[in-house]
PAZAPA-4460 file (N, C-alpha, C; in steps of 0.05 Angstrom, whole numbers, plus 32768, in hexadecimal, padded with zeros to 4 digits):
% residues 154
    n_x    n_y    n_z   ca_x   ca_y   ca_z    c_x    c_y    c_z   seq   type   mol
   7DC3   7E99   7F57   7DD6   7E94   7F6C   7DCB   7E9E   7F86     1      X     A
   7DCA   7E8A   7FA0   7DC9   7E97   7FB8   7DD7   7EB8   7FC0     2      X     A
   7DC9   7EB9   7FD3   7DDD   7ED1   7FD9   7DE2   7ECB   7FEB     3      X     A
   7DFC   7ECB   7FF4   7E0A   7EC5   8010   7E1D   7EE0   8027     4      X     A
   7E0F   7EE4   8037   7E19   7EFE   8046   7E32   7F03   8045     5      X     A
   7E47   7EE8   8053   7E5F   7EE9   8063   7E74   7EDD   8042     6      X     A
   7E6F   7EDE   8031   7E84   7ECF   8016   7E95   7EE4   801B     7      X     A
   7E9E   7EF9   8022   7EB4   7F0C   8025   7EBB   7F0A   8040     8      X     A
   7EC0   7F03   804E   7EC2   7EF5   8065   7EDC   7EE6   8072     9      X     A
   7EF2   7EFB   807C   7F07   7EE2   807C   7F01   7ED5   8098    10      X     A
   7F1C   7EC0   80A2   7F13   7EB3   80B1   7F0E   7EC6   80D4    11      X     A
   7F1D   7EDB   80D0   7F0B   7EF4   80E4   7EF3   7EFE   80E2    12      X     A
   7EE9   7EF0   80D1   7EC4   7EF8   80D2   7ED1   7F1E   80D1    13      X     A
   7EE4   7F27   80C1   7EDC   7F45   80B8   7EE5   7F46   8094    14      X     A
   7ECC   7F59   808B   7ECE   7F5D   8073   7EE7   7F65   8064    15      X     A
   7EF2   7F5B   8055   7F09   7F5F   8047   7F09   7F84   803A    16      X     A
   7F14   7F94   8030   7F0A   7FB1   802E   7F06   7FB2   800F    17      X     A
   7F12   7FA3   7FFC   7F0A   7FA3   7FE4   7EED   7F99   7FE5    18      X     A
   7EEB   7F84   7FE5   7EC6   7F7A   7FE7   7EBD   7F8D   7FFB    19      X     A
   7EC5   7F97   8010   7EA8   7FAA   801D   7EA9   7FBB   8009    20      X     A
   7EBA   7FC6   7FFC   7EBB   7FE3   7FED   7E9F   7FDA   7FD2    21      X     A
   7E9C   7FBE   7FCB   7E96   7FBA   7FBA   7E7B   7FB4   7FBE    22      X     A
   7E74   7FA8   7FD4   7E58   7FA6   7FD5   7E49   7FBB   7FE5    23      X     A
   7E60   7FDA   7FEB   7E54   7FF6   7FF6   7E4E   8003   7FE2    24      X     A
   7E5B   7FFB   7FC5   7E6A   8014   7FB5   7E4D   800E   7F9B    25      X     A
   7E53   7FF2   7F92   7E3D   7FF1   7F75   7E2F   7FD6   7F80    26      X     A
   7E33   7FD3   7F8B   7E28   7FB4   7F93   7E3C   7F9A   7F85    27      X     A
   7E2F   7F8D   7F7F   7E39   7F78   7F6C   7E4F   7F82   7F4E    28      X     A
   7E42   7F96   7F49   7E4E   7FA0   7F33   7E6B   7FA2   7F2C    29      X     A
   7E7B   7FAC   7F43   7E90   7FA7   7F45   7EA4   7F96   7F4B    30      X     A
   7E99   7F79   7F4E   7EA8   7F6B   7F58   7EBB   7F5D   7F47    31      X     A
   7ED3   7F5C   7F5A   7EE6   7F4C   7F4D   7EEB   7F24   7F44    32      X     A
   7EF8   7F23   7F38   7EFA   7EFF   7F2D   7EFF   7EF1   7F4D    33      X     A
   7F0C   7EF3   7F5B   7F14   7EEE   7F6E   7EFA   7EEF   7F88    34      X     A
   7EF1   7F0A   7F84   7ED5   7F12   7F99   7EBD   7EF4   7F8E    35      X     A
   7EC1   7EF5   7F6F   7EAA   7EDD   7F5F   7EAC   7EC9   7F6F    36      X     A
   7ECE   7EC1   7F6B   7EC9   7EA7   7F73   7EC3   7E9B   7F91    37      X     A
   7ECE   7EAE   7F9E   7EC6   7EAB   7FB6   7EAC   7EA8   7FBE    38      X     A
   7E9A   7EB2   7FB2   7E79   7EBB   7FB4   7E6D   7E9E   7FAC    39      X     A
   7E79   7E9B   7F9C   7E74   7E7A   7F89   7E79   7E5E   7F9B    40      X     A
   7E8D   7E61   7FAD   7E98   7E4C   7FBB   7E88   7E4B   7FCD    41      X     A
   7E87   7E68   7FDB   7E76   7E66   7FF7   7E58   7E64   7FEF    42      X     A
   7E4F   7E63   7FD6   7E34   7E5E   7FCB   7E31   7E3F   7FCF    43      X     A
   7E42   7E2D   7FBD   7E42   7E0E   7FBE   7E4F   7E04   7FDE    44      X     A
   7E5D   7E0B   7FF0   7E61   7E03   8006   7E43   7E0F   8016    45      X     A
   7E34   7E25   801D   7E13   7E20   801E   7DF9   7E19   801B    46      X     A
   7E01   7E15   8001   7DE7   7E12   7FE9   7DD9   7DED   8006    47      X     A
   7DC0   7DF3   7FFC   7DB0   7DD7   8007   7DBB   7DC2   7FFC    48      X     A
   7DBD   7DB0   800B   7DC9   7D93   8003   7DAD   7D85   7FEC    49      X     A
   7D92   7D88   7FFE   7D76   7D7F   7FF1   7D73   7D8E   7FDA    50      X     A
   7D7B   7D9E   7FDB   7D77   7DAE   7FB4   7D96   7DC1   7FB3    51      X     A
   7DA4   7DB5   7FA4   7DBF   7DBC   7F9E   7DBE   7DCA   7F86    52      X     A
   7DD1   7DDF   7F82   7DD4   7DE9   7F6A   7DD2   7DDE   7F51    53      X     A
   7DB9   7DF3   7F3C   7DB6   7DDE   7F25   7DCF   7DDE   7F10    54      X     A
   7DD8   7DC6   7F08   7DE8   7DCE   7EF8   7DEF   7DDF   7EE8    55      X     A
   7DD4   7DE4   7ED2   7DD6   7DFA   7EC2   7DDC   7E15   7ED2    56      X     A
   7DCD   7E19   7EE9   7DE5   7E33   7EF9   7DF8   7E32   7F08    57      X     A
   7E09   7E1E   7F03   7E1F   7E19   7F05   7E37   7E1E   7EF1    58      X     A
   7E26   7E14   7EDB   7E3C   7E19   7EC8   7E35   7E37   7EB7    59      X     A
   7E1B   7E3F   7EC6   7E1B   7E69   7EBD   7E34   7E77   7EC8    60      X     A
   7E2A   7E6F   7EE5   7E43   7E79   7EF8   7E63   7E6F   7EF0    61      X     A
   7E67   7E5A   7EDC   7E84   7E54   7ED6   7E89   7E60   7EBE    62      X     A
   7E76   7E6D   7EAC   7E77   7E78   7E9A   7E77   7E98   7E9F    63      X     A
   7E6A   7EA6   7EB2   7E6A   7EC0   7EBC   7E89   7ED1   7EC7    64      X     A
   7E94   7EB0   7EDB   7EB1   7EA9   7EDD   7EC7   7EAF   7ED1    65      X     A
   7EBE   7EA5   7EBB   7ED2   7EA9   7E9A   7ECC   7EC6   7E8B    66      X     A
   7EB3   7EC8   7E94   7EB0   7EE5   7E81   7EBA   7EFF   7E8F    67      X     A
   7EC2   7EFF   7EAA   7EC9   7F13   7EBE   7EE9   7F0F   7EBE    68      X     A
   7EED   7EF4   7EBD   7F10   7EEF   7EB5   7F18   7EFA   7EA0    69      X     A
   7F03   7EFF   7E8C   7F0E   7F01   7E72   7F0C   7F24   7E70    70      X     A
   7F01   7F30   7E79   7EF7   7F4D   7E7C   7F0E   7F57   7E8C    71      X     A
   7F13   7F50   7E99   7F29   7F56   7EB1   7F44   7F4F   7EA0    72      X     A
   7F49   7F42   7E8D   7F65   7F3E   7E7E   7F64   7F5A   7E64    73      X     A
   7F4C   7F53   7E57   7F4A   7F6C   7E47   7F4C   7F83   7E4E    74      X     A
   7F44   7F93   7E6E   7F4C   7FA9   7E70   7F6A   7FAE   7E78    75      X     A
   7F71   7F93   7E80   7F8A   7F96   7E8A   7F98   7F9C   7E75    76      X     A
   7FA1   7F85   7E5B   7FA9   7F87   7E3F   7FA2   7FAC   7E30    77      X     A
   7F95   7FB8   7E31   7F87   7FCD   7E2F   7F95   7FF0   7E3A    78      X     A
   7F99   7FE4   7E56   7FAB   7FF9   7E5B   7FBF   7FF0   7E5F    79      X     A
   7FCD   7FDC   7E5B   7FEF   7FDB   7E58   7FEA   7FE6   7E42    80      X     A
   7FE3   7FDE   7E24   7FDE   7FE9   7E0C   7FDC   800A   7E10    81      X     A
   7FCC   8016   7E11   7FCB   8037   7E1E   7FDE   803D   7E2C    82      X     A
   7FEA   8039   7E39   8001   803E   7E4F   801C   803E   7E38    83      X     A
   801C   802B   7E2B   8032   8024   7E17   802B   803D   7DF7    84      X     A
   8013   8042   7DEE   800D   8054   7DDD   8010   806D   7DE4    85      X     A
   800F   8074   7E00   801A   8097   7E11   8030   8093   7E12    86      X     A
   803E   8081   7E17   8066   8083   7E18   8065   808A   7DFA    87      X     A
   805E   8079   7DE9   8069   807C   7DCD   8065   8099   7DC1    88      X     A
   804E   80A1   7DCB   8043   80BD   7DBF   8061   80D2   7DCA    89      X     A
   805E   80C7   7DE5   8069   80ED   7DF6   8084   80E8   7DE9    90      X     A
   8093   80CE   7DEA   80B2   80CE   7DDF   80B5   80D7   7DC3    91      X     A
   80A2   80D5   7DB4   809E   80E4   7D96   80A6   80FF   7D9C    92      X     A
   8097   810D   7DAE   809A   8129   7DB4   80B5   8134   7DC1    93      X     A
   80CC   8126   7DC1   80E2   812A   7DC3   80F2   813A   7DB4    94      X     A
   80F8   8155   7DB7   8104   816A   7DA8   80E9   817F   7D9B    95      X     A
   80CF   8175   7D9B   80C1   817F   7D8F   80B1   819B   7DA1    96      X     A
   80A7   81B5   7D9C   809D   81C5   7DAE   8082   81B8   7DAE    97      X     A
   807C   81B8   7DC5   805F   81BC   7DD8   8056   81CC   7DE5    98      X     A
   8039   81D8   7DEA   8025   81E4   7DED   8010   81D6   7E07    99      X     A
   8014   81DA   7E1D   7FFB   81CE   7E2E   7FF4   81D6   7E47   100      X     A
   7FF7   81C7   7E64   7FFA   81CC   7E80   800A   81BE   7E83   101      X     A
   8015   81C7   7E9A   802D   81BB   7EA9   801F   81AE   7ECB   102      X     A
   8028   819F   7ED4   801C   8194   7EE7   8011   81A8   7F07   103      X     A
   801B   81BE   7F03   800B   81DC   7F0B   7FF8   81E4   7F04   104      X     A
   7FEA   81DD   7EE1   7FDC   81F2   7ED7   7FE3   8206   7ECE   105      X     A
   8000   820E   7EC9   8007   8220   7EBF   8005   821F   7E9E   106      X     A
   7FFF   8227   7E8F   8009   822E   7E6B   8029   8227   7E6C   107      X     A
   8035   8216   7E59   8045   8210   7E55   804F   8211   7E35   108      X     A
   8068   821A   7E2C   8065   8215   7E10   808B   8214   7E0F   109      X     A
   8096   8200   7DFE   80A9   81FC   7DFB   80B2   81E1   7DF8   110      X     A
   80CF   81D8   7DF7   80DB   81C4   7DE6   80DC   81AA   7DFD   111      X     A
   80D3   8190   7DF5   80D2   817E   7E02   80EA   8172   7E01   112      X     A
   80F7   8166   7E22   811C   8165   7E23   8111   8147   7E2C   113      X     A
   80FF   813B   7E39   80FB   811F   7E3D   80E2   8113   7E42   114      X     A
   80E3   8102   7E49   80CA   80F0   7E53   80CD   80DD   7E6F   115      X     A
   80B7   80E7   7E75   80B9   80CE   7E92   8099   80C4   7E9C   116      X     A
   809F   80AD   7EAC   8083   80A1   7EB6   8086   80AB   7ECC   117      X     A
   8069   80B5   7ED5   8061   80B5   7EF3   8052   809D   7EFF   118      X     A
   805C   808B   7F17   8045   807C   7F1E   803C   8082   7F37   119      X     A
   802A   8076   7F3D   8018   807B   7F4B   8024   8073   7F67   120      X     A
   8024   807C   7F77   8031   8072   7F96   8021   805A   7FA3   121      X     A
   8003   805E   7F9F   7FF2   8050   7FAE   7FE9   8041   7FA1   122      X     A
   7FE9   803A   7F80   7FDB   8027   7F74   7FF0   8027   7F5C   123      X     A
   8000   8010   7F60   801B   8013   7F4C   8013   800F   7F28   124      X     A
   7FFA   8009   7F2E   7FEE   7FFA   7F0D   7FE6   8016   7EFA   125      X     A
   7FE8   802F   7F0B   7FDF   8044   7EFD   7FF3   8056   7EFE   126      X     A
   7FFE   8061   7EE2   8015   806F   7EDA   8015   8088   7EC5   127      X     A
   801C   80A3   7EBF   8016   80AD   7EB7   802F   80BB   7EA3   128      X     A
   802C   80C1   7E85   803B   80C2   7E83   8045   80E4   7E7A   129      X     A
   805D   80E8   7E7F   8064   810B   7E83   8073   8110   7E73   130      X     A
   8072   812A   7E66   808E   8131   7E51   8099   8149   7E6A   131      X     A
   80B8   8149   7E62   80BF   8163   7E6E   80CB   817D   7E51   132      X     A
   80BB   818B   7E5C   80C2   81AC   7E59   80D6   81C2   7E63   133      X     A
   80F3   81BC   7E62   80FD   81D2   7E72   80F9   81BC   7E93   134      X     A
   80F5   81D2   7EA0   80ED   81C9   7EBD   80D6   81C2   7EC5   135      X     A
   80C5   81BF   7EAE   80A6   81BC   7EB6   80A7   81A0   7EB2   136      X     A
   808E   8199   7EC0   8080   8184   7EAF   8066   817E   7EA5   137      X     A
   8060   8173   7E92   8049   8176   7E88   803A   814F   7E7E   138      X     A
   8029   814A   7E94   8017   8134   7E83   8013   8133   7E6D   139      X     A
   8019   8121   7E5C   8011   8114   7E42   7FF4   811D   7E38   140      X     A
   7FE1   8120   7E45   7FC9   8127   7E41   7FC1   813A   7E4C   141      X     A
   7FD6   8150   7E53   7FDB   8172   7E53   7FD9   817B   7E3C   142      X     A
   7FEF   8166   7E2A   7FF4   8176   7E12   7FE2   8183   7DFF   143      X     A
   7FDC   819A   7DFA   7FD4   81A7   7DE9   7FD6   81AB   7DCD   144      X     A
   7FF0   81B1   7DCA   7FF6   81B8   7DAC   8011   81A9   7DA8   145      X     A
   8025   81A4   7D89   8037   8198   7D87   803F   81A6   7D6F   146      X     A
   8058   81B7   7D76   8058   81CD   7D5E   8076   81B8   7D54   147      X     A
   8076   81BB   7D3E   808E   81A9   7D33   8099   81C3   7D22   148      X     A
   80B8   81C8   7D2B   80CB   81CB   7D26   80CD   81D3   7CFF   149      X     A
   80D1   81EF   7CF6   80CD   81F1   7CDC   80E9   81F5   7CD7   150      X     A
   80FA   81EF   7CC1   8114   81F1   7CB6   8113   820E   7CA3   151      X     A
   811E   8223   7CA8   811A   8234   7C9D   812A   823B   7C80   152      X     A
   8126   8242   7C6D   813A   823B   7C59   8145   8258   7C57   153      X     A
   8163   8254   7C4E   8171   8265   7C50   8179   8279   7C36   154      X     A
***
């Protein structure tokens, strides 16, 4: 594929900040389905009329297309999945004592009264999930230990 300077380029001739970040940050490596296709379009709207793109790298690039679409659904699928396996875990731990940090750093040890999500203010796709302690709280991947409750016989 050509390389074309301006394919991130809106019609203000200024770099969009996701693509600058991306061709500051890893180069190419990071780019998004969306950054592709753009790169692709403004490749065939330059490419030489006298020697035009060969097909066979045309249809690499429609295949590279699909394989970045398809990478980009699997991580997505991936952490809803994870996101959905930390709820399930921490709500297990409901009534049960725990052992870990609390979002201070402090040592924490005692009976879990709920569960809640934290999200993220600035990037809503990332969420974390918290048990509460009393008045503390403690990340899901604070937790340290999970003492379960012994029935003492009488």
């Amino acid at each position: 594929m050509t390389r074309v300077n301006n394919a991130f380029q809106s019609s203000t001739s200024t770099p969009t900040s996701s693509a600058a970040n991306s061709l500051q940050g890893n180069g190419l490596n990071d780019i998004d389905l969306n950054q592709f296709l753009n790169l692709m379009i403004t490749d065939l709207q330059n490419q030489d009329p006298l020697n035009p793109t060969d097909n066979a790298a045309l249809l690499q690039q429609v295949g590279e297309l699909r394989s970045i679409s398809s990478s980009d659904q699997l991580v997505s699928t991936l952490k809803s999945f994870s996101n959905t396996q930390e709820l399930t875990t921490a709500s297990s731990l409901i009534g049960k004592t725990v052992k870990g940090l609390d979002t201070q750093a402090s040592e924490i040890d005692g009976e879990v009264t709920s569960v809640s999500i934290k999200i993220d203010e600035k990037d809503r796709t990332k969420r974390q999930v918290q048990v509460h302690v009393g008045d503390k709280i403690v990340d899901i991947k604070n937790v340290r230990e999970i003492v379960e409750k012994t029935v003492e016989a009488s």
